[in-house]
N, C-alpha and C positions, 0 to 999 in steps of 0.2 A: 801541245803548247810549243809555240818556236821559241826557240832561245836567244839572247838578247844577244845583238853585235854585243863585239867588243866594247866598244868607244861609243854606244847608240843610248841617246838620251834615253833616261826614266821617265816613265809616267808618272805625273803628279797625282796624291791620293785626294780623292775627292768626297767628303761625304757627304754634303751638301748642309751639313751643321753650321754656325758662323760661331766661330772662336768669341769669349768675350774675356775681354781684356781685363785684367787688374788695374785698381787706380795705380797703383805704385807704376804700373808698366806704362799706362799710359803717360806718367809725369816723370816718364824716362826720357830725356832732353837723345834725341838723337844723334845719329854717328857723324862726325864730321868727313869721316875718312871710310871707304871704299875697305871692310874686314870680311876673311876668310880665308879658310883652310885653302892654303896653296896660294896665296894672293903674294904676290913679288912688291918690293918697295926699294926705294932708291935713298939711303941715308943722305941727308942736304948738306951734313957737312963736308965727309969724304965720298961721295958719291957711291960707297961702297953697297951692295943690293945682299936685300935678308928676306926669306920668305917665310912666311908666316906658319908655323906649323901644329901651334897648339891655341885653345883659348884656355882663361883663365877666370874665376870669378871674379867679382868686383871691376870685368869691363878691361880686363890685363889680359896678353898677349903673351906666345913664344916665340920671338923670331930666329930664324939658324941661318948663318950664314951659308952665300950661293958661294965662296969661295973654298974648297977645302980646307978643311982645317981653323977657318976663321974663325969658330966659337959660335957661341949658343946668347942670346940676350933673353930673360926670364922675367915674367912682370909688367911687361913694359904695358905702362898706362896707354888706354886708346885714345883719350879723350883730351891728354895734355901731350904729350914725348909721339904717339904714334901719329896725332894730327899735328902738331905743329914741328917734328923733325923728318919728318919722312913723306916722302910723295909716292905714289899706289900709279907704278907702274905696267902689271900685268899679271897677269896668272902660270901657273905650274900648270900645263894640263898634263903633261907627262908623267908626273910624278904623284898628283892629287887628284882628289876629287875636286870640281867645282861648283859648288853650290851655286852660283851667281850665276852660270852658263848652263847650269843642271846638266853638265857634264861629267861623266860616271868614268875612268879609266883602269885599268889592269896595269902591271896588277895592285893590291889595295893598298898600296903605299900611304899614309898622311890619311887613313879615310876612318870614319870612324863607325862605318859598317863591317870592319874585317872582324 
């Protein structure tokens, strides 16, 4: 078996089952804003940028500041404070995993396979 690049996308698991959904999930009102691990965001009032590096139940967020030192924001609602203060600027591929890009990086920083 060859071993995988570095940075060389995963393979998607396929079993050819079809997922069936929960009522609850399906009358889950979707995301307005572009979420995940390693997803960068641009705060609208100070322009200051916080990446995203935890999820939380109830649809809440960990963002950490891209500045040194700047602090940690816990909780932060998706659905009100993440979509209506912050614009979804880009992704951490350096430092995270990307779900979105099925992009895999080293080492397992932010990933929630370590």
């Amino acid at each position: 078996m060859k071993p995988m690049e570095e940075n060389a996308p995963r393979p998607g698991v396929r079993t050819g089952i079809p997922l069936k959904l929960s009522a609850e999930t399906l009358a889950t009102p979707k995301l307005r804003i572009s979420v995940g691990i390693g997803h960068v965001y641009k705060d609208k009032a100070d322009g200051s940028l916080w990446t995203l590096t935890g999820l939380r139940s109830g649809r809440a967020v960990i963002l950490v500041s891209a500045t040194p030192g700047g602090g940690t924001r816990d909780r932060v609602p998706v659905d009100t404070t993440l979509a209506d203060d912050y614009e979804h600027v880009g992704c951490d591929h350096e430092n995270h995993c990307c779900t979105e890009h099925r992009t895999h990086v080293m080492p397992h920083r932010g990933c929630m396979m370590r």
